[in-house]
N, C-alpha and C positions, 0 to 999 in steps of 0.2 A: 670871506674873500677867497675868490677861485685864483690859484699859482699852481704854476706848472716850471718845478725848478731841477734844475740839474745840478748835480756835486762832484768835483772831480778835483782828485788830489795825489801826492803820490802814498805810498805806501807807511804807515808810521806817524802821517800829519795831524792822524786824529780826527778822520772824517767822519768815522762811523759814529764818534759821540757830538758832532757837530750835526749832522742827518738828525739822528733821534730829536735833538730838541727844536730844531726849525720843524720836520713834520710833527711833531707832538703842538708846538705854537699854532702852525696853519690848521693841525687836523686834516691829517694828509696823511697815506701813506709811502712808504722808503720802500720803494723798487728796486730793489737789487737786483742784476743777472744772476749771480749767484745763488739767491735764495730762489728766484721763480726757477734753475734747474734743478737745484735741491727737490723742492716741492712737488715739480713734478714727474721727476726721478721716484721720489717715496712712496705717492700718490700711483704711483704706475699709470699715469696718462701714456694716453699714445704717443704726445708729442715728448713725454718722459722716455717712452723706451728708446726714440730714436735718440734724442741724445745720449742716454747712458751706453748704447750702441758705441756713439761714436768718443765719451769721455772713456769708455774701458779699453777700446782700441787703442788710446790716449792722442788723438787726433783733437785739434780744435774745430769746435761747433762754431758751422760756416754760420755765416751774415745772414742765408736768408730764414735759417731755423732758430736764431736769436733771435730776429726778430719778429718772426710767428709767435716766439711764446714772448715778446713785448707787446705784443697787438693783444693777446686773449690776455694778457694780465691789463692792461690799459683799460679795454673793456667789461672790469670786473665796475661793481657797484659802488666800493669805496672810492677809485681814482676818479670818476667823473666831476667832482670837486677839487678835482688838481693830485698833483703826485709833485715826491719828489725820487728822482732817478739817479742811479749810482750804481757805478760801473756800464752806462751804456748811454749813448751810444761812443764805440769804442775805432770805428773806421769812418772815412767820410763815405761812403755807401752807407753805412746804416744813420750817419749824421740827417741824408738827403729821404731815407727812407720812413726818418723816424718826422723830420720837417711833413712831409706828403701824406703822412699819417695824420698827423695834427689838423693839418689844412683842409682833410674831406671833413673832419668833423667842426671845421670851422672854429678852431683854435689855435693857438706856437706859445713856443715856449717863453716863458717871461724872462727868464737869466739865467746863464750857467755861474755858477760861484766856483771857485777854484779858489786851494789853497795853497798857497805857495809856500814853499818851507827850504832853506838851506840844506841839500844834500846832506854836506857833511857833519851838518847837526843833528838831521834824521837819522844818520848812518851810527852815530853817538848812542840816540835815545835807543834805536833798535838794537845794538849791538850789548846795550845796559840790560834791557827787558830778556835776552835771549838769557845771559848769564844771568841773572836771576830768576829766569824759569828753567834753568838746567838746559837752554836746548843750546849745548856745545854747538850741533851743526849749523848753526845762526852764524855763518863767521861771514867778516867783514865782506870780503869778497862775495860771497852770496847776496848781500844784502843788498850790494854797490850795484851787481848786477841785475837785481831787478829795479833799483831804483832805475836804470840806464834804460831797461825793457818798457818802463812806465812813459819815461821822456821822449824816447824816437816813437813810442805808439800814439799818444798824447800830440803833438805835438801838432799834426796835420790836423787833427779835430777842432784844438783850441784857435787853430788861426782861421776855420769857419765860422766856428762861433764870434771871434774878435770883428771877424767882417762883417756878420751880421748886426753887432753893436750889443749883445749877448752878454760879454764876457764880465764878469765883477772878479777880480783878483784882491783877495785877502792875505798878510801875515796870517800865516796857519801855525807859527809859533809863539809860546806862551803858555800861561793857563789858560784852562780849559776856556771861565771867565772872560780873561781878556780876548781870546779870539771871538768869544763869542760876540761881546761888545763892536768888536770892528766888523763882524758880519753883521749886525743889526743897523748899524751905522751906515755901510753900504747900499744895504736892502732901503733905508731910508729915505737914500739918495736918488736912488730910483723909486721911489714911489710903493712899493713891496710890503713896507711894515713901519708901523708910528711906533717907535721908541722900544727898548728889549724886553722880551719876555720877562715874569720872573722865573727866578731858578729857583 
């Protein structure tokens, strides 16, 4: 089965272990921005030096260089049987750019999943995890305010997606388990996947 899914959550909700077993289920893999700059940072491509160019500056890597390196990761061999994507697209310019993309090759996206999670329960687990890894400068305040950075950026993207009929919102709190279960359930509902993986 070809899916083309999107995962967007805020910080702490546990997306990254909810990514791994939906693409490990479809046989897909997790696109990260993150890791395709990583990569091609290490890898010293071209389109790596221009970013590290512009991350040592510590400038943010405009819209239209994210998503040159979202087009040549797209068109690698493994996503042409679907992807799932995380952390992008993160403005509605690249929402519209990433839609225009899909559409020469005669594809769209099947659903964005978002995880919803109470602030200040995320602000809890995070502020737990930070004192138990020693990292004092984890303080609440920090925390708060990227959650806050996540929501006003978030926020114009998920209501294109909501208009496009896109959107699937999950409890993204719980175990691991139980989330997983309600995203399977979701995905169900829409047509996406008959009954949960096993774990």
């Amino acid at each position: 089965m070809t899916v083309r899914l999107l995962i967007v959550g805020p910080p702490g909700a546990g997306k990254g272990t909810q990514a791994a077993r939906i693409a490990e289920h479809f046989g897909i893999p997790t696109i990260s921005t993150g890791d395709i700059f990583r990569a091609n940072i290490a890898n010293e491509t071209e389109l790596g030096k221009r970013v590290k160019a512009i991350v040592d500056a510590g400038d943010y890597v405009p819209d239209s260089l994210t998503n040159e390196l979202v087009t040549d990761r797209l068109a690698e061999a493994d996503a042409t049987t679907g992807f799932l994507l995380d952390g992008y697209p993160r403005t509605p310019d690249q929402v519209r750019y990433l839609d225009g993309l899909l559409a020469s090759h005669g594809h769209k996206l099947d659903a964005v999943l978002r995880l919803v999670a109470d602030q200040d329960e995320i602000v809890r687990r995070l502020r737990k995890r930070a004192i138990e890894q020693g990292r004092a400068d984890d303080s609440e305040e920090a925390i708060r305010h990227r959650q806050e950075v996540y929501q006003r950026e978030t926020a114009p993207v998920l209501e294109m997606f909501r208009e496009q009929g896109l959107l699937i919102e999950v409890d993204g709190l719980g175990s691991v388990d139980e989330v997983a279960d309600r995203i399977w359930a979701a995905f169900a509902e829409r047509g996406l996947a008959t009954g949960a993986p096993q774990a």
